[in-house]
Steps between C-alpha positions, in 0.01 A plus 500: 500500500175589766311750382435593856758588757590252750337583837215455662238734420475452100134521368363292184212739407304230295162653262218242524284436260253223392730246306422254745157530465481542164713172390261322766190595277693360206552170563147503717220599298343506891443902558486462890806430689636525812832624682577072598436442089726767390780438712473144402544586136797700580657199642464411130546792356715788492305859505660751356616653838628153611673470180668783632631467772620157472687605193676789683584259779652234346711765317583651863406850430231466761559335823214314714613698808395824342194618577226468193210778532190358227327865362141366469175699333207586707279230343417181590729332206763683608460392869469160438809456240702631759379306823575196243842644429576547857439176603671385214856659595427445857430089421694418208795756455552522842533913501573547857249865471226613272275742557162655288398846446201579374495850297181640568335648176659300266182304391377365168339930492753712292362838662598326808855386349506892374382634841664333812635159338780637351638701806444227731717256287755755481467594868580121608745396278711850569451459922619086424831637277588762808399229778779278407908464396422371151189413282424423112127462324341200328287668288401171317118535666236739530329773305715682225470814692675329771794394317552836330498680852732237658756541158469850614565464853783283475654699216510836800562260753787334321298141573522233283170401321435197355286322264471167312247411224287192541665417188865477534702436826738787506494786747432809346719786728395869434879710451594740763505874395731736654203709730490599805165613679516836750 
């Protein structure tokens, strides 16, 4: 069974976060790196994003046609993960669109996160769900205060949001409860 609706307009809202950049760091005590060096790496690899997406794939509840929308912070980490993830999906999984926004004010500042972040994040990922037939969340990246407001939003949007822990390889679904929003 898809989780998304067959047509052509379903969205993959995907949360980026740093995985990439933090396994990198692991395994190379070197603290400078560069897009080429990361996106090498994930040919080795998986991030937790990649992880993903490849595991919702091969289970067919995504679709490569779909279009896949990466949520990226307004800081350079952020920015970088998810140039690395694009041209990851573009070269290797073959996605046939993928696309970056950056939410502005979500930076490593909470009063910034408290201030604009928060709204902006919801802002995009709300105008993404309305621009298109079907979408669901992988909320396996980004900042805690992401994933909260994207259970949130899919739980009024009826949306599926997932998740999977680095540590097992089973998609966590969040339950759909009977609400409608005005």
């Amino acid at each position: 069974i898809k989780l998304l609706q067959t047509g052509k307009t379903n969205a993959v809202i995907v949360l980026v976060g740093t995985s990439v950049i933090t396994n990198y760091l692991k395994e190379n005590k070197n603290s400078e790196y560069t897009e080429e060096d990361l996106f090498a790496f994930l040919n080795k690899k998986d991030s937790a994003e990649t992880n993903t997406i490849k595991k919702l794939l091969k289970d067919k509840k995504i679709s490569k046609d779909d279009i896949f929308y990466f949520i990226a912070t307004d800081t350079v980490k952020g920015k970088m993960a998810s140039n690395v993830l694009m041209k990851y999906l573009k070269d290797n999984i073959n996605v046939n669109y993928v696309e970056t926004k950056i939410v502005r004010h979500l930076t490593d500042e909470a009063e910034e996160i408290q201030s604009k972040g928060i709204t902006n994040f919801i802002d995009i990922v709300t105008n993404i769900i309305s621009e298109h037939n079907d979408a669901c969340i992988i909320a396996t990246g980004g900042y805690k205060v992401e994933m909260s407001f994207a259970t949130l939003i899919g739980l009024i949007y009826s949306k599926k949001v997932l998740y999977i822990h680095e540590d097992f390889n089973t998609i966590i679904e969040t339950p759909q409860i009977p609400f409608i929003p005005d």
